[in-house]
C-alpha positions as CSV (number, residue, x, y, z in Angstrom):
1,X,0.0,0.0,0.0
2,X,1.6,3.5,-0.8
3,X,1.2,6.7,0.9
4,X,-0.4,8.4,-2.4
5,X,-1.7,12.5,-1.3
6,X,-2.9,14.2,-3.6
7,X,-2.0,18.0,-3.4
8,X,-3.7,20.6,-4.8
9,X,-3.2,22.0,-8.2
10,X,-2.9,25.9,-8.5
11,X,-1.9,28.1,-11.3
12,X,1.4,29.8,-11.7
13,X,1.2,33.6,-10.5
14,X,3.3,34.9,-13.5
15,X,2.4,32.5,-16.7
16,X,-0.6,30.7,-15.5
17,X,1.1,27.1,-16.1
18,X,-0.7,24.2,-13.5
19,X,1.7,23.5,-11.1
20,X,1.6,20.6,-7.8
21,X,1.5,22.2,-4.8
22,X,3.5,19.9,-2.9
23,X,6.5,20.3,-0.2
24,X,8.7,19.2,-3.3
25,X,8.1,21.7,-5.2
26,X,10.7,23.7,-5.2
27,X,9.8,27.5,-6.5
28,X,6.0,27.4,-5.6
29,X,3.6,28.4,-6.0
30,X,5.5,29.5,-9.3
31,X,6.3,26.9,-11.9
32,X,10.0,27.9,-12.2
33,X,12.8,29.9,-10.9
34,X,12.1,32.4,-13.8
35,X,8.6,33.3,-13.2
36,X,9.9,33.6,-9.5
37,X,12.4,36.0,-10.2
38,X,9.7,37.5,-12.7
39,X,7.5,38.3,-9.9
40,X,10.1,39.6,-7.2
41,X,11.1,41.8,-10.3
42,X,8.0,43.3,-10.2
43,X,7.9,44.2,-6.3
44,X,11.6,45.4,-6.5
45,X,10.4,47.9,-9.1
46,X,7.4,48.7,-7.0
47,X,4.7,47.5,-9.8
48,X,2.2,46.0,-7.4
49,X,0.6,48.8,-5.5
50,X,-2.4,49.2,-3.2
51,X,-4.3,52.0,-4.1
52,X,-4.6,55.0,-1.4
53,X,-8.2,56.4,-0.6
54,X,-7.7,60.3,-0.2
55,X,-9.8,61.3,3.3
56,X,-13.7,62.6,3.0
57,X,-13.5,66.5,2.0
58,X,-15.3,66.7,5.1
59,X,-12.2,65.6,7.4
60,X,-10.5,69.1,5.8
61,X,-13.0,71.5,6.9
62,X,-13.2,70.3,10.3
63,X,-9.5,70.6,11.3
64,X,-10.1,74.6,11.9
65,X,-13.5,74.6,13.5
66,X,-12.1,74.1,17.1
């Protein structure tokens, strides 16, 4: 009898290829070292941002009304 898991399959970040999630698996969730470096790329040049929300206009006007 083998010890047969099955592990999830998710796509790569950067190309989309299926990959195994598994503890084998050496770059995931990415399907290689290139899309890895492909995606670290991209936070060392600051392309992935969350976008700010400027304050209610309302929050202004208040600050002198003390």
């Amino acid at each position: 009898m083998t010890d047969e898991r099955r592990f999830p399959i998710v796509k790569c970040p950067n190309c989309g290829k299926p990959v195994e999630f598994r503890p084998e698996s050496r770059f995931r969730p990415f399907c290689s070292e290139r899309c890895r470096q492909i995606d670290l790329g991209a936070w060392a040049s600051e392309s992935y941002r969350i976008p700010a929300a400027k304050p209610p206009d309302s929050m202004s006007e208040d600050v002198g009304d003390e």
